[in-house]
N, C-alpha and C positions, 0 to 999 in steps of 0.2 A: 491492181490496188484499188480500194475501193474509196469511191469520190467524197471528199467532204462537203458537206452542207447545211449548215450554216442556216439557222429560223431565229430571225430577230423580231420581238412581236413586245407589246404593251396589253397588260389586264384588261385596258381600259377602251380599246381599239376592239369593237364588237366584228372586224372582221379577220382580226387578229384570233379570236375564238373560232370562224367560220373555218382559216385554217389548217390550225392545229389542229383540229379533228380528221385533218386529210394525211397533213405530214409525215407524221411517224410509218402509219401503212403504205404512203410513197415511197418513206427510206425504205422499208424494208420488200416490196415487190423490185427496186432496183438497186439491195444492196450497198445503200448510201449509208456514210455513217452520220448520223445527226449529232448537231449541236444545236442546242438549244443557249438564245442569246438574248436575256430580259433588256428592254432597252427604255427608257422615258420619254414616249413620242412628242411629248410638246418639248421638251428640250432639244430633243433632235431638229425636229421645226423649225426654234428659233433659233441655232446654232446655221441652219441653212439658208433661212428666209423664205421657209412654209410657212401655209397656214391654212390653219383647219376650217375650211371653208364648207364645211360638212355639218360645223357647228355654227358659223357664222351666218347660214342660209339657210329660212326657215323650210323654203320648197324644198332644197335638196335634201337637208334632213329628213322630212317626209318622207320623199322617195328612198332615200338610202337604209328605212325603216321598214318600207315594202320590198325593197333591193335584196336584207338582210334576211327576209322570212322566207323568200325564194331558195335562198342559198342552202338555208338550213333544209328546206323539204326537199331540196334535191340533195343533200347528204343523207338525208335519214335522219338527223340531228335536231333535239327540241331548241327552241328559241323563246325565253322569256326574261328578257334583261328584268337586273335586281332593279326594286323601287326606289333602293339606297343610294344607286351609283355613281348622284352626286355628292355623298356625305362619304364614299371609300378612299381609303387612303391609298390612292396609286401605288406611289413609292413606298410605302410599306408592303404590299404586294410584292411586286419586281425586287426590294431586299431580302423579301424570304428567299423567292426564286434563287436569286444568290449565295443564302445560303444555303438551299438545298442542292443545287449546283455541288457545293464544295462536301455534301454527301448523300452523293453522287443519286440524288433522290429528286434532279429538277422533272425529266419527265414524268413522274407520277402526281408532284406537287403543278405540273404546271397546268395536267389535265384535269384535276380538280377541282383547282380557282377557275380556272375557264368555265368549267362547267357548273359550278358554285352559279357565279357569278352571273351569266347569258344565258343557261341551259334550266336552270331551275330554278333563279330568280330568287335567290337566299340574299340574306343582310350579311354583306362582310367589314361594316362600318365600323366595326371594334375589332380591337387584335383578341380578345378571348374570343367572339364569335368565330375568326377566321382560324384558332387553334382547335376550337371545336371540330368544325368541317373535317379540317385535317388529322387530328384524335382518330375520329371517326374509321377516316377509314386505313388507322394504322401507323400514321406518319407522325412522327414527334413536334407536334402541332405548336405545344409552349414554349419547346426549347429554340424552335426554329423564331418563332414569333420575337424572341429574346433577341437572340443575335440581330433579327434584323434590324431591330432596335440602336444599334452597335453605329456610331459615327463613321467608323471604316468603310460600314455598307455602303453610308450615303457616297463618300469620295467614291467607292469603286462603281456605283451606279452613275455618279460624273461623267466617271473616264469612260464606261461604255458607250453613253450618249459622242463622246468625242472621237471614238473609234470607228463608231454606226458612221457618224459625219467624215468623218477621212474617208473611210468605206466607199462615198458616197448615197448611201442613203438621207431619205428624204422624209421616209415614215414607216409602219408598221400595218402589214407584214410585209416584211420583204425575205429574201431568202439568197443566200450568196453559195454561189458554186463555180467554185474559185473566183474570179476578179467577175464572173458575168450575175449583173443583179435583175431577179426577179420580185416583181413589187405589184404588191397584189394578190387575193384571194381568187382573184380571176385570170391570177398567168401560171399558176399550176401546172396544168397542161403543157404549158410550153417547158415547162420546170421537166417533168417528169420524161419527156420527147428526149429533152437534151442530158439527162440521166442514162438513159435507154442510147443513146448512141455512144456516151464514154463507155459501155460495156458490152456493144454489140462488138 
């Protein structure tokens, strides 16, 4: 049977993009089925009593700026976060997700905004810009933008954040394979090891 695995990740979490550019080619070199899990990291946070101390510190931001350009040139992967990213609506984000989710279109919607947003430095501060993007490259960019609009969204993006917190998690990325959580862009590896042994 093949393992579930579980990618809980926030737009807004620049290594949450560092990721998602590994994941899906992990599922599939070891067979895993993925789910992909939009979650609201500052909510998470404070549902646990984190704190983004990434933001909070001007040093470590720095370095987690120089941290992040590493990451990417050892992926192959460009890095140039949006100008806008303070002016993006998170949670409009992570509600498309969901509704893309429900057809059945989150993994190509998720690898767009990631890459929108970190990889090519586009403005997705307005819902017609972020319908645009997604026009673009095929996805029903306004109708999805519509729905996320939808109150419903907002509770079911609630309850995720509350699920992520039962979960135990604490932030974004993390990656759940069955009850064992990995967290972090930097425990992949380890992710992947213990992928490779449920199937050896």
């Amino acid at each position: 049977m093949a393992a579930d695995l579980a990618f809980y990740f926030d737009f807004m979490s620049p290594y949450s993009y560092l990721a998602q550019s590994q994941i899906r080619p992990l599922a599939e070199r070891t067979g895993a089925v993925l789910r992909y899990e939009p979650v609201p990291v500052r909510g998470l946070m404070e549902r646990v009593g984190n704190r983004p101390t990434t933001m909070e510190c001007q040093n470590k931001l720095a370095y987690a700026m120089q941290d992040m350009g590493r990451w990417a040139a050892q992926y192959g992967i460009p890095f140039a976060p949006a100008a806008k990213l303070r002016q993006t609506d998170a949670g409009l984000l992570l509600r498309g997700a969901l509704a893309a989710r429900d057809k059945d279109l989150i993994a190509p919607y998720t690898h767009l905004i990631f890459e929108a947003l970190w990889g090519e430095g586009k403005d997705l501060s307005e819902p017609g810009l972020i319908a645009a993007v997604l026009d673009e490259a095929g996805l029903p960019g306004t109708r999805l933008m519509e729905e996320a609009r939808d109150a419903a969204r907002a509770d079911e993006l609630e309850k995720a954040a509350d699920h992520a917190a039962e979960k135990g998690l604490f932030g974004t990325p993390s990656c759940l394979l069955g009850e064992a959580l990995y967290f972090g862009n930097d425990r992949l590896g380890f992710l992947e090891d213990a992928l490779k042994r449920q199937t050896a």
